[in-house]
C-alpha positions as CSV (number, residue, x, y, z in Angstrom):
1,X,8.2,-29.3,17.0
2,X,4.4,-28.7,15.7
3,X,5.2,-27.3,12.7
4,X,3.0,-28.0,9.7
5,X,4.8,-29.0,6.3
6,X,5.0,-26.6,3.6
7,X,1.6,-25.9,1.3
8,X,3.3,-22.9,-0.9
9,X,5.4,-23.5,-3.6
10,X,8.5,-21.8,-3.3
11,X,9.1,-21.2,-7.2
12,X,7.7,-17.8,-7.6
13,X,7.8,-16.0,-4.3
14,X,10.6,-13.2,-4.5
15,X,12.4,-14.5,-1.4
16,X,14.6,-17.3,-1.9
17,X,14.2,-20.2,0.4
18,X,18.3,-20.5,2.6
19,X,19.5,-21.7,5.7
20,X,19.2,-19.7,8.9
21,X,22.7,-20.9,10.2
22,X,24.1,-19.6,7.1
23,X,22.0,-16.3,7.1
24,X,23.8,-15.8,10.6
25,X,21.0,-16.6,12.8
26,X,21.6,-18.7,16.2
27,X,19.4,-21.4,16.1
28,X,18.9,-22.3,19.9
29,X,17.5,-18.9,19.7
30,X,14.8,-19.9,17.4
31,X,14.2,-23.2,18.9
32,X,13.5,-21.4,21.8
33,X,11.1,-19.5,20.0
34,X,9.3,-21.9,18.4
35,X,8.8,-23.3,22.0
36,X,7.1,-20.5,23.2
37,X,4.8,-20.3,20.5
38,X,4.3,-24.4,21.1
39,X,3.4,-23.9,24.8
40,X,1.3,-20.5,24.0
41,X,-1.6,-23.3,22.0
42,X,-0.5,-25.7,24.1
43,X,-2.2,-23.7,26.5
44,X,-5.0,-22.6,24.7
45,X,-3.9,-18.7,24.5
46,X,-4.8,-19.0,20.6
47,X,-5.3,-21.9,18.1
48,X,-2.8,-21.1,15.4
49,X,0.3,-19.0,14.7
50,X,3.1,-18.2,11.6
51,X,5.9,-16.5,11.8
52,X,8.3,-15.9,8.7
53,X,12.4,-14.9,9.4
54,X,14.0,-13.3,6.1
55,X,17.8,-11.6,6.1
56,X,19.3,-9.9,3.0
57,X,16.6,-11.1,0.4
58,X,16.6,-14.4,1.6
59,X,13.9,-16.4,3.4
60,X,15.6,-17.8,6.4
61,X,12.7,-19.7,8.3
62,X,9.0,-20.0,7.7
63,X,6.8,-22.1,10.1
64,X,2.8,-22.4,10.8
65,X,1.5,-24.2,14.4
66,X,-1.9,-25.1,15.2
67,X,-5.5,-24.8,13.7
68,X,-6.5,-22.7,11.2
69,X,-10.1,-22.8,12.8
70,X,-11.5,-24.9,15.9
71,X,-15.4,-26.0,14.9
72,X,-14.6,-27.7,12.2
73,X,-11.4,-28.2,13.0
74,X,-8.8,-27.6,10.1
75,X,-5.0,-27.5,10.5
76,X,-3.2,-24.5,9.9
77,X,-1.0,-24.5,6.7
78,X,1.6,-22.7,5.1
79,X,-0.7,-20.8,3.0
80,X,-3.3,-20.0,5.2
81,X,-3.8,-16.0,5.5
82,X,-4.5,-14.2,9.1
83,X,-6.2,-11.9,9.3
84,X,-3.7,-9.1,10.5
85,X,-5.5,-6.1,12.1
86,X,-3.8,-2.6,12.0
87,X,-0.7,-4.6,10.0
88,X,-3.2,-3.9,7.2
89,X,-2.1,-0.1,7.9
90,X,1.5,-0.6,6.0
91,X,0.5,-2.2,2.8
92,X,-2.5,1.1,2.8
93,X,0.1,4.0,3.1
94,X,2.3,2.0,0.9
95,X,-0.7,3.3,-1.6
96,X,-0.2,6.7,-0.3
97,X,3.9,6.4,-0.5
98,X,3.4,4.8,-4.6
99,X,1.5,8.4,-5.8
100,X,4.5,10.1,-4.4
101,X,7.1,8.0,-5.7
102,X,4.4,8.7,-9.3
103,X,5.2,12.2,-8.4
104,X,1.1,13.1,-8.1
105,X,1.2,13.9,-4.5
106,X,3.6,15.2,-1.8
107,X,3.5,14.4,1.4
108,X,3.6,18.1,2.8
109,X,-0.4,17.8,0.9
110,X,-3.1,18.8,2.5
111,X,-5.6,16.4,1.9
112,X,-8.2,18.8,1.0
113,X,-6.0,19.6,-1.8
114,X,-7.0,16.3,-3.6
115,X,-10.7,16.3,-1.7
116,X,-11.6,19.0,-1.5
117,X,-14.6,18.3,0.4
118,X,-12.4,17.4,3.3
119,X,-11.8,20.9,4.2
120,X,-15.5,20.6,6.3
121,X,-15.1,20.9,9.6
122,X,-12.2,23.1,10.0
123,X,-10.4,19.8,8.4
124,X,-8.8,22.1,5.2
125,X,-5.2,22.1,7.1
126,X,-4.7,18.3,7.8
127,X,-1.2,17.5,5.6
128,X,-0.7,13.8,4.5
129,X,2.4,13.7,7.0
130,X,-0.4,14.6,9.9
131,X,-2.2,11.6,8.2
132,X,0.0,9.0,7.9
133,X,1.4,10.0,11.8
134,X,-1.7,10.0,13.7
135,X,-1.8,14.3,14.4
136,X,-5.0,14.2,11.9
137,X,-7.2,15.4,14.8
138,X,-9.9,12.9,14.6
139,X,-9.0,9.5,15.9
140,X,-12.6,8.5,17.1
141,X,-14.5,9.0,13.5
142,X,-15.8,6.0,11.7
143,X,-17.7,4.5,8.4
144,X,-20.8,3.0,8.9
145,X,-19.9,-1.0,7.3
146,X,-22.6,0.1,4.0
147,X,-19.7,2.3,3.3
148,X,-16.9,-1.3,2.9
149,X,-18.5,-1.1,-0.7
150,X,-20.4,1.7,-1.2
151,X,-16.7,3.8,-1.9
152,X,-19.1,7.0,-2.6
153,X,-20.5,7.5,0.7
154,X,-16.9,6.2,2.2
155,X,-15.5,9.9,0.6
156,X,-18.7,11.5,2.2
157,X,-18.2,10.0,5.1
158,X,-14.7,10.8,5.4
159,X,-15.4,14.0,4.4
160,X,-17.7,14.6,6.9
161,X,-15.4,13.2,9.6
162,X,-15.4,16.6,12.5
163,X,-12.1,17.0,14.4
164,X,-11.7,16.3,17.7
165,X,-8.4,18.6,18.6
166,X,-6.1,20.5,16.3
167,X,-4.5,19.2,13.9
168,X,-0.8,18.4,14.6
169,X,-1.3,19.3,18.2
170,X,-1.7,16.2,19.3
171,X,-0.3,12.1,18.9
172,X,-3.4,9.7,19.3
173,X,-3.5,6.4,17.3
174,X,-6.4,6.6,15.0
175,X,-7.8,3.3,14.9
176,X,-10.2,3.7,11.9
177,X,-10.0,7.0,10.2
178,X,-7.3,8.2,9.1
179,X,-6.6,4.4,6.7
180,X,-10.2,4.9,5.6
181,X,-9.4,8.6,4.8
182,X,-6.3,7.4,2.9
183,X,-8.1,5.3,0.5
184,X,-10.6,7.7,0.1
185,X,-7.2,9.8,-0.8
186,X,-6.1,7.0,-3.1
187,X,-9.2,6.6,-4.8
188,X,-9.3,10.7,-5.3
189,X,-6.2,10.5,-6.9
190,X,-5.9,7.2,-8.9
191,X,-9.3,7.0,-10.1
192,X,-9.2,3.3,-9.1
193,X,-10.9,1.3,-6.1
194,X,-7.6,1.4,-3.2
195,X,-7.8,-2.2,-3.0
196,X,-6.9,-2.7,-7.0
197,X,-4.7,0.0,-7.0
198,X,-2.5,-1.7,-3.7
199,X,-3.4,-4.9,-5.5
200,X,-1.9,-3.5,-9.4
201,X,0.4,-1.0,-7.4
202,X,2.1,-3.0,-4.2
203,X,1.5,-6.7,-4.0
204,X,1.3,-7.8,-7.7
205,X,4.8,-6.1,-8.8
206,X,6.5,-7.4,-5.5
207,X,5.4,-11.0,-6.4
208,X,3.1,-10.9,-3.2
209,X,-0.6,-10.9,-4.4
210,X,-0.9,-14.8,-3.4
211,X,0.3,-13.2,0.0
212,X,-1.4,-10.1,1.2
213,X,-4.3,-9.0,0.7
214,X,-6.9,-5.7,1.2
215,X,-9.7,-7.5,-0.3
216,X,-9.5,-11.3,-0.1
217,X,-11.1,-12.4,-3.3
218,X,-13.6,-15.3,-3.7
219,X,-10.9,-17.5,-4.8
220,X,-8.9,-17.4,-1.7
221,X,-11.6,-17.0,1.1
222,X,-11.3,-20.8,1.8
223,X,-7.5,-20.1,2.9
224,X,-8.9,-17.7,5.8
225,X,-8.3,-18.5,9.7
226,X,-10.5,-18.1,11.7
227,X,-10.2,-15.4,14.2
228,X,-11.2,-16.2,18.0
229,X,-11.4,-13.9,21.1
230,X,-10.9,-15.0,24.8
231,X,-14.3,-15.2,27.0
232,X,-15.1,-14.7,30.4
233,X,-15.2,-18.5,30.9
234,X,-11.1,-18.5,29.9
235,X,-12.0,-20.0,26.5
236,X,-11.9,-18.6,23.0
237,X,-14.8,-17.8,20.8
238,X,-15.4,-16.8,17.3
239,X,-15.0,-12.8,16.9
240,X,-18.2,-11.8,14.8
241,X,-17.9,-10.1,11.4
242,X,-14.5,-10.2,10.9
243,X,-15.0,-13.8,10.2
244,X,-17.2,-13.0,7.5
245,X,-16.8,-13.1,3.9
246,X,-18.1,-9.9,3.5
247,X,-15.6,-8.2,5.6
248,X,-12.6,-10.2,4.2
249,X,-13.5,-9.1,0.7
250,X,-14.4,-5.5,1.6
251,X,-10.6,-5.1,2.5
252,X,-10.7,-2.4,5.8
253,X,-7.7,-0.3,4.9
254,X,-7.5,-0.1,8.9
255,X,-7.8,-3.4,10.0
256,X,-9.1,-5.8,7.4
257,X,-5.9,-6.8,5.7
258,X,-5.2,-11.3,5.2
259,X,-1.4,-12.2,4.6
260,X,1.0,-14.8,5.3
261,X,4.1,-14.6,7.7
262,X,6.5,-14.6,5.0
263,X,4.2,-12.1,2.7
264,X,5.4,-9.4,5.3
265,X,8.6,-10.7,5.9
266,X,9.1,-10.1,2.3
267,X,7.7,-6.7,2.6
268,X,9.8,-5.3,5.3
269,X,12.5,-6.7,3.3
270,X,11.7,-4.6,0.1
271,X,12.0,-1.7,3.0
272,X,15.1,-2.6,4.2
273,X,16.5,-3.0,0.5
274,X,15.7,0.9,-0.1
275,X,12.5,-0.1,-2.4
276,X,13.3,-3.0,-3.8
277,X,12.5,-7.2,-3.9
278,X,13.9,-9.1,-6.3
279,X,14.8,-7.1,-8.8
280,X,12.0,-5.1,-9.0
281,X,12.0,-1.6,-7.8
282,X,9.0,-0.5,-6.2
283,X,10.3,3.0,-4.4
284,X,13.4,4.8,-4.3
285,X,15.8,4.4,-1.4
286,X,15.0,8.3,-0.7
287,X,11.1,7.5,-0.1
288,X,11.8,4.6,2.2
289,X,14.4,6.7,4.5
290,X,11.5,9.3,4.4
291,X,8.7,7.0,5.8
292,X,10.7,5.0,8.0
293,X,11.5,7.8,9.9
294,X,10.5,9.2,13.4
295,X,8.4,12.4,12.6
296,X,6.7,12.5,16.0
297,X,9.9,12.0,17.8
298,X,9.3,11.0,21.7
299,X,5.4,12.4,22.1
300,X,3.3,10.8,23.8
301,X,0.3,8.6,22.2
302,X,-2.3,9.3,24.1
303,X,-4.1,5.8,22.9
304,X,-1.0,3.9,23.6
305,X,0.4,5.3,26.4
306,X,4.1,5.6,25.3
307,X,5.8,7.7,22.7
308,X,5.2,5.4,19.4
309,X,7.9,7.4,17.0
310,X,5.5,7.4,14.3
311,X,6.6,7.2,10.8
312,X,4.3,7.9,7.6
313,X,2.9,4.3,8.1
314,X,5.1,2.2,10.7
315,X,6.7,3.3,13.9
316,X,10.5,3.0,15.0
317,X,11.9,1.7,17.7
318,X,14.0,5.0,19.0
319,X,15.7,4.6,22.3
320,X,13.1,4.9,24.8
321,X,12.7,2.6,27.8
322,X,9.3,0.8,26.6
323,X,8.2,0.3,22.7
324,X,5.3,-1.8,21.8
325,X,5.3,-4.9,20.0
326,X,9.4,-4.2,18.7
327,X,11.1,-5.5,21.0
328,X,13.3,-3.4,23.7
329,X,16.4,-5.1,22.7
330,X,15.6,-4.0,19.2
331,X,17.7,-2.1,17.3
332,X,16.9,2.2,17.6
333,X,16.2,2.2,13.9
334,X,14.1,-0.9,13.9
335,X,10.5,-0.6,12.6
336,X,7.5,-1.9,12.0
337,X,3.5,-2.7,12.9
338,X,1.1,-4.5,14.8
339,X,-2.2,-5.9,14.5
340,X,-4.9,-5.9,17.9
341,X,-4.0,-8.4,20.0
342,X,-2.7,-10.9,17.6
343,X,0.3,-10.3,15.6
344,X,3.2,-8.1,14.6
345,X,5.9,-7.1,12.1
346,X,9.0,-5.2,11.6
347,X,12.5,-5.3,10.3
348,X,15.9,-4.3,11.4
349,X,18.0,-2.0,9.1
350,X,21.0,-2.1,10.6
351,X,21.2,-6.5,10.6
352,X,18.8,-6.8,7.2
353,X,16.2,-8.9,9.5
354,X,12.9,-8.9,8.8
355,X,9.9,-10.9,11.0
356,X,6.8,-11.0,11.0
357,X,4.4,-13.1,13.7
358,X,0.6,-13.9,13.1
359,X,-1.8,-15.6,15.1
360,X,-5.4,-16.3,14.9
361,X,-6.8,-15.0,18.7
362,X,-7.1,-11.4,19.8
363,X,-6.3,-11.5,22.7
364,X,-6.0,-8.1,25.4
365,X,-3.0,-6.7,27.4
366,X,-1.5,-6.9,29.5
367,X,-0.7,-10.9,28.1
368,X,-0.4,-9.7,24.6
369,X,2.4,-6.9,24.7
370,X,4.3,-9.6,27.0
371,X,4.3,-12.1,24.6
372,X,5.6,-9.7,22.0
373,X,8.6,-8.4,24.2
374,X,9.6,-12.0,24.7
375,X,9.2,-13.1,20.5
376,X,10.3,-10.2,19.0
377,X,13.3,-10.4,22.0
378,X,13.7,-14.1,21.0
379,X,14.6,-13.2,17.4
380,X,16.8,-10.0,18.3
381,X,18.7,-12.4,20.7
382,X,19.3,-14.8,17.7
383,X,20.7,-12.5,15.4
384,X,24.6,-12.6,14.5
């Protein structure tokens, strides 16, 4: 097995280290798995990987394969953080889920309530449950990258965002806008800059600001893969300013979120414990049932091309034929994220898994959501 040795300390991370055989999990299943990822570098698909396995608070498996970066080479380790695309999208509504739990929003908001300058456009009607679901109405908008810092042309920007449908009439992933109009929302409502409100808010209450990150501070940039594409020649090359500092520290509520396998497996694992990690309790078990839930029930996303069941920041397995990135054995209830081309997380109420999978290439489907159906099945398969 190419697995690297450990490089975290286990001491203060809220999930305590355990065996897998004891936490129930069939370990030929996860050998198989580790295989697969193995022969994936092996053949050159994408430099490095992680995954993280946690059950019932406890952190059953945590492993990291490969390179961290190819030119220089440097091994991936333990604490290396991945960039993880749309992943990022979680830890961002969990901002958006805290202010209700704080009892300063609602969901049933409109958003123009709290910006009021949002209501351009025809925009005034857009809820936060329309939001967080992807029935905003403007899925193609974007920020121009002066606004990563600049956060008070990122409100006029999103304020000036023009719908392309009606609101609500409509399921269409919304790559960019509707995570860079919820920290715009964050900021309108906290006072603070989103990324230290998730950083004070989410990650350093769970234990997890060494973990995840919207916003990778000087300090930890050295610890960032680096992220490759696939080339017409069959090889991979460096993607372009998402290898940047610049973009790691301006923390893209979309898409620009660094973590750790086992920072989201501890995540999904607060989720699955109704709001809480190790003691602490970051929502109440109401909230979570609320999010986790499938609000768009089987509508088609027109971006993805299969109903998504769309929650107020993941999406849930449900019982159709195809689900993306899940898993079809997968649990109905199961839910999670992904990231473009490279990664993917979730957990499993009714078993109290959680997994999360990262790797460092983005690479297009149809190769990418078959690799997912067969690790995400890998792990459902090993569960007892």
């Amino acid at each position: 097995m190419n697995a690297h040795p450990s490089s975290l300390s286990s001491s203060a991370f809220p999930l305590e280290p355990a065996n897998a055989a004891e936490l129930g999990f069939h370990l030929p299943a996860l050998q198989r798995l580790e295989r697969v990822i193995e022969s994936h570098i092996a053949a050159g698909r994408y430099p490095g990987a992680q995954f993280a396995l946690a059950r019932h608070g406890k952190l059953a498996m945590a492993r990291t394969f490969g390179r961290a970066a190819l030119a220089p080479d440097r091994p991936a380790r333990d604490d290396t953080l991945w960039l993880v695309f749309s992943n990022t999208k979680v830890i961002v509504s969990a901002g958006i889920w805290a202010l209700v739990e704080d009892g300063v929003l609602s969901f049933t908001d409109r958003v123009a309530k709290h910006m009021p300058e949002f209501a351009q456009h025809g925009k005034g009607d857009v809820s936060i449950i329309q939001l967080l679901s992807h029935r905003g109405g403007f899925p193609s908008q974007q920020v121009p990258p002066e606004a990563w810092n600049d956060h008070a042309l990122l409100r006029k920007c999103v304020c000036d965002f023009t719908l392309e449908w009606t609101p609500g009439s409509r399921l269409e992933y919304h790559q960019r806008s509707a995570h860079w109009t919820a920290a715009a929302l964050i900021e309108a409502v906290s006072g603070k800059d989103y990324r230290a409100f998730l950083r004070e808010r989410i990650t350093e209450p769970l234990g997890l600001a060494g973990d995840l990150f919207v916003g990778v501070p000087e300090a930890a940039q050295a610890r960032a893969s680096i992220m490759y594409v696939p080339n017409a020649a069959g090889t991979l090359e460096p993607l372009g300013q998402e290898n940047t500092t610049e973009f790691r520290a301006a923390g893209v509520p979309s898409s620009g979120g660094f973590a750790t396998a086992r920072g989201f497996a501890a995540l999904y694992q607060m989720m699955l414990a109704g709001g809480r990690l190790n003691g602490v309790r970051l929502f109440s078990p109401r909230l979570i049932q609320y999010v986790t839930r499938n609000v768009t029930g089987d509508m088609m996303d027109l971006f993805m091309g299969m109903p998504m069941h769309r929650g107020l920041g993941p999406h849930v397995r449900g019982t159709t034929d195809s689900i993306r990135g899940l898993g079809s054995l997968a649990s109905p209830r199961t839910f999670g994220h992904g990231g473009a081309g490279n990664s993917y997380c979730w957990a499993d109420p009714d078993s109290g898994v959680s997994f999360a999978y990262l790797s460092n290439a983005r690479i297009p489907d149809p190769w990418h959501s078959e690799r997912l159906e067969i690790v995400s099945n890998l792990v459902h398969t090993a569960i007892d």
